[in-house]
C-alpha positions in Angstrom: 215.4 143.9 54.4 212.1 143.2 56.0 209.3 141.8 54.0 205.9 143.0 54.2 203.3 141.7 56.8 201.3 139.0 55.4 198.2 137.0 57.1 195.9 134.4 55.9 193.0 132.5 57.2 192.2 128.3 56.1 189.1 127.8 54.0 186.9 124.9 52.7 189.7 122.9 50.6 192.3 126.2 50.5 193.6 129.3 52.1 193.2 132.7 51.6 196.2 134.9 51.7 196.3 138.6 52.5 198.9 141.4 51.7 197.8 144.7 52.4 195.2 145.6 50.0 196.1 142.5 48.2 193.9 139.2 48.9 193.9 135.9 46.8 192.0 132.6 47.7 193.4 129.2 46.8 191.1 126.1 46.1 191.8 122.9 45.0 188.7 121.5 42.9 187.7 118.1 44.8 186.2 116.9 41.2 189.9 117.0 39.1 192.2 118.4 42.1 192.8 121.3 40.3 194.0 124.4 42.2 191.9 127.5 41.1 193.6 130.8 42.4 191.4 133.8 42.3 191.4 137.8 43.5 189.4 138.9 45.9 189.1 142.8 46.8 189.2 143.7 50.5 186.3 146.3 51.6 188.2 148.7 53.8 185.3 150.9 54.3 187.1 152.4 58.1 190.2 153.4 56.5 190.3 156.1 59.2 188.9 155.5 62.2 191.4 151.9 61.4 193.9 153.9 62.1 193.0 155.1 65.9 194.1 153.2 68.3 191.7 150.7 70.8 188.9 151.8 67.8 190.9 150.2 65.0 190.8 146.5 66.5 187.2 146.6 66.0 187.4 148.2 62.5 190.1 145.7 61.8 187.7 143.0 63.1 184.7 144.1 61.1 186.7 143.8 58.1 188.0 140.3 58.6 185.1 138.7 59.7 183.0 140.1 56.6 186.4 139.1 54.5 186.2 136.0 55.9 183.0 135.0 55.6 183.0 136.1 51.7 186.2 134.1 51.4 184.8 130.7 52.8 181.5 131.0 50.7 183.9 131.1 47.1 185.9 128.9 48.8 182.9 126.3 48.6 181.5 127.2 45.6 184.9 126.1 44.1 185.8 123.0 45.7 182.5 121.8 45.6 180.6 123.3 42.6 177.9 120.8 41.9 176.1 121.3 45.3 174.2 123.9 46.1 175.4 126.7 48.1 173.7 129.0 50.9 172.9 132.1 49.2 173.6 135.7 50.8 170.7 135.8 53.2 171.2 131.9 53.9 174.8 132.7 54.8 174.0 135.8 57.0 171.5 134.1 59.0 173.9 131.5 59.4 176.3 133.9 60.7 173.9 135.6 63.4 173.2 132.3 64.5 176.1 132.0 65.6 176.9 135.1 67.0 173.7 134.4 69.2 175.3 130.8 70.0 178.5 132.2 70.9 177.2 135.1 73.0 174.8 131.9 74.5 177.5 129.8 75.3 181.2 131.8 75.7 179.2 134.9 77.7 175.8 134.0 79.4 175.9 130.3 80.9 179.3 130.5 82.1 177.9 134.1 83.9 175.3 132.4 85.1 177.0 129.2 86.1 179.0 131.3 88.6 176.8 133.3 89.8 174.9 129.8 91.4 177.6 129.0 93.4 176.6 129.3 96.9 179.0 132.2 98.2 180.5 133.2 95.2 177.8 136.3 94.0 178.6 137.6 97.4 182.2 137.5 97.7 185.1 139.6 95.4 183.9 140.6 91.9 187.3 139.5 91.0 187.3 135.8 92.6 183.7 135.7 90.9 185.1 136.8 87.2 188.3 134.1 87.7 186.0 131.3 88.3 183.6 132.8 85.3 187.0 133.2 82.7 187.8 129.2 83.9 184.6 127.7 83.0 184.7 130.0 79.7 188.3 128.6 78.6 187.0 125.0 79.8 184.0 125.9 77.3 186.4 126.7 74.8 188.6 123.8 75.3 185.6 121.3 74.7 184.1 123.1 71.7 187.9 123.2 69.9 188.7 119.4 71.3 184.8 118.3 70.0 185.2 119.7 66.3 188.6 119.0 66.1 187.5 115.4 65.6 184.9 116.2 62.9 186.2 115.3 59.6 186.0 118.4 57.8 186.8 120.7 60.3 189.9 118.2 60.6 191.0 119.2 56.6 189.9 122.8 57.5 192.9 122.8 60.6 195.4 121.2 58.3 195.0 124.1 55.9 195.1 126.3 59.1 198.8 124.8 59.9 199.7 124.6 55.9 198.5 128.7 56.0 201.2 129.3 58.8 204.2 127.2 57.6 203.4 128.9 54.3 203.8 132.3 55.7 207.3 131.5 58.2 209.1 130.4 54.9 207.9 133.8 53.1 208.5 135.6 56.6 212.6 134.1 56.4 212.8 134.8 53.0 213.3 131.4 51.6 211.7 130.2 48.2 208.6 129.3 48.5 208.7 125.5 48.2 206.9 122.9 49.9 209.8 121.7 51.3 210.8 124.6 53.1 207.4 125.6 54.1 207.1 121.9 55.6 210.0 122.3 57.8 208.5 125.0 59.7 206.2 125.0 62.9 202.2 125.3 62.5 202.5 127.4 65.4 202.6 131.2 65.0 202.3 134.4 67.1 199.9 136.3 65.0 197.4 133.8 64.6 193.8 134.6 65.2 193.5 131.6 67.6 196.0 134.2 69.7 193.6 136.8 69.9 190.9 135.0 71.1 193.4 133.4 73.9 194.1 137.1 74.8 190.3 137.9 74.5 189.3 135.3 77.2 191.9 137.0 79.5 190.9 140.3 79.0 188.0 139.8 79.3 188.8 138.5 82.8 190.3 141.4 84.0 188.1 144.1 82.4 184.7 142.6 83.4 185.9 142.5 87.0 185.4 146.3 86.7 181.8 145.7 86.4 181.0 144.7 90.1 178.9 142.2 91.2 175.2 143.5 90.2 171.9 141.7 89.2 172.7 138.7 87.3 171.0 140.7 84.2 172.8 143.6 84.8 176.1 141.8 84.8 174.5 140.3 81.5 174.5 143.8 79.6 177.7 145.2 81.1 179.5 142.1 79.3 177.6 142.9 76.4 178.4 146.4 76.3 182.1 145.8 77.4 182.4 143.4 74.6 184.1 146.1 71.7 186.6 147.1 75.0 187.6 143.9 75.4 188.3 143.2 71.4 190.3 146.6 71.3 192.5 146.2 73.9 193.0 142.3 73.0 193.9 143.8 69.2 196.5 146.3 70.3 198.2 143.3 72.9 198.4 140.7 70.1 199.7 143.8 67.7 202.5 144.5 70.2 203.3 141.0 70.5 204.1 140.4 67.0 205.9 143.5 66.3 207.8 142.9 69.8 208.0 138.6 69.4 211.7 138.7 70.0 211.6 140.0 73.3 212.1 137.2 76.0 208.9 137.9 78.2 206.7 138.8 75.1 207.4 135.3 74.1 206.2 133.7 77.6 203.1 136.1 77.6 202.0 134.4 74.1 202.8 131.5 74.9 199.1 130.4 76.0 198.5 131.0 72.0 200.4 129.0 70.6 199.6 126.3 72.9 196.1 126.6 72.0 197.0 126.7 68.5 197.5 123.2 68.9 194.3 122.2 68.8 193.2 124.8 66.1 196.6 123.7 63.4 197.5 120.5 62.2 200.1 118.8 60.2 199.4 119.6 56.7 200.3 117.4 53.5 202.2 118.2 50.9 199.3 118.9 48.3 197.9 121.5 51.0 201.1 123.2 51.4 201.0 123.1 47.7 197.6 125.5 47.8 198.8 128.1 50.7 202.0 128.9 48.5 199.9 129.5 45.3 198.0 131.8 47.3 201.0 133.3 48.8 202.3 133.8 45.7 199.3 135.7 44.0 199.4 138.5 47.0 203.2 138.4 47.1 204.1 138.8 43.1 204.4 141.4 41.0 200.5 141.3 39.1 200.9 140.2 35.3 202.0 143.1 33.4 198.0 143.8 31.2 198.0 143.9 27.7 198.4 147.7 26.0 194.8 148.8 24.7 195.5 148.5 20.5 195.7 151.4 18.9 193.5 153.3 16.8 
């Protein structure tokens, strides 16, 4: 019998788990290293056009970004609730900064840096968007290696790998245990680290469409290419997990999971602790609610 897809993302000091409608954050208080387990409603506000195919992987993403972002500010406020925490307009501005970073950095200067090669503008559009997609996975590379050495983003990837051995033991059906979540992999095919792999190639081959216009032209085509690139990315990596066992899906994903080894780490025991008591609240029947007295 087949247990229902579960996915989670890693938080300041927890994990939030997600089963369908279901979601449920897990913190451990850095003041008494308590683990406080809350609820936290999804917003599905494209239940319909989530369905359509190409059109739901930027629903989809909508949601889980704003899910996300909701999830790491509680997260915060939990583990660390004597400091003070970016409010809502603190925490959007935040966010749009950067989006405007990441556009900067992932779209624009690796754009421009090819096009200032002497003979490259000229040539194929295709040889032209190879060299652009290299210098924007070397990009990629750096920014993941550089963080990954930051302290707390450090914590943040060991709750990353807890989050995915977590899942595997739930996914075999084992007991959830922090033994048999620790003997499983930090690696796994449905990670979010994936889809951005699978973005950076298709974005590759879809912005070779574009030709090789004015530098700002070629700036706005990226830009406007951007949702076809995240909706053909969602429906690969949505193929790939449903299709994992297949030989040559596995060596197709397999730039993923590689990746995923700078975005996972080796998570202790106490972590692994704090993924299966979010697990749990998403997976479990809800507490049966008191019957209203009578009157």
């Amino acid at each position: 019998m087949s247990v229902p897809v579960v996915g989670g993302q890693a938080l300041i000091e927890g994990v939030m788990m997600q089963n369908g409608g279901r979601v449920a954050i897990a913190v451990r208080r850095v003041e008494d290293g308590e683990i406080i387990v809350q609820d936290l409603p999804a917003r599905g506000r494209f239940t319909r056009a989530s369905r359509i195919p190409l059109l739901r992987g930027l629903f989809r993403l909508y949601d889980m970004l704003s899910l996300g972002i909701r999830a790491l500010n509680l997260s915060a406020s939990i583990a660390f609730p004597e400091e003070d925490q970016p409010g809502t307009i603190g925490s959007t501005l935040t966010f749009l900064a950067a989006i405007l970073i990441a556009v900067g950095g992932f779209i624009v200067l690796p754009l421009y840096l090819a096009s200032i090669i002497p003979g490259l503008h000229e040539g194929n559009s295709i040889i032209l968007n190879l060299v652009e997609g290299a210098i924007r996975i070397s990009f990629f590379l750096l920014y993941l290696v550089g963080i990954s050495r930051m302290k707390e983003i450090r914590r943040v990837f060991q709750y990353h790998g807890a989050e995915h051995k977590t899942v595997y033991a739930y996914e075999a059906g084992e007991d959830l245990t922090i033994m048999n979540a620790q003997k499983h992999t930090t690696l796994h095919p449905r990670c979010g680290t994936a889809f951005l792999v699978i973005v950076l190639i298709i974005s590759i081959l879809i912005f070779s469409l574009a030709g090789t216009p004015a530098l700002w032209v070629r700036i706005l085509l990226r830009l406007l290419l951007l949702p076809v690139v995240a909706g053909v990315s969602y429906e690969l990596l949505r193929f790939s997990g449903r299709n994992y066992d297949r030989l040559w899906v596995k060596v197709l994903i397999k730039p993923g999971l590689w990746m995923q080894r700078l975005t996972t780490a080796e998570p202790s025991d106490d972590m692994v602790e704090v993924a299966i008591a979010s697990l749990k609240r998403v997976t479990l029947p809800p507490p049966e609610q008191p019957a209203p007295p009578s009157l």
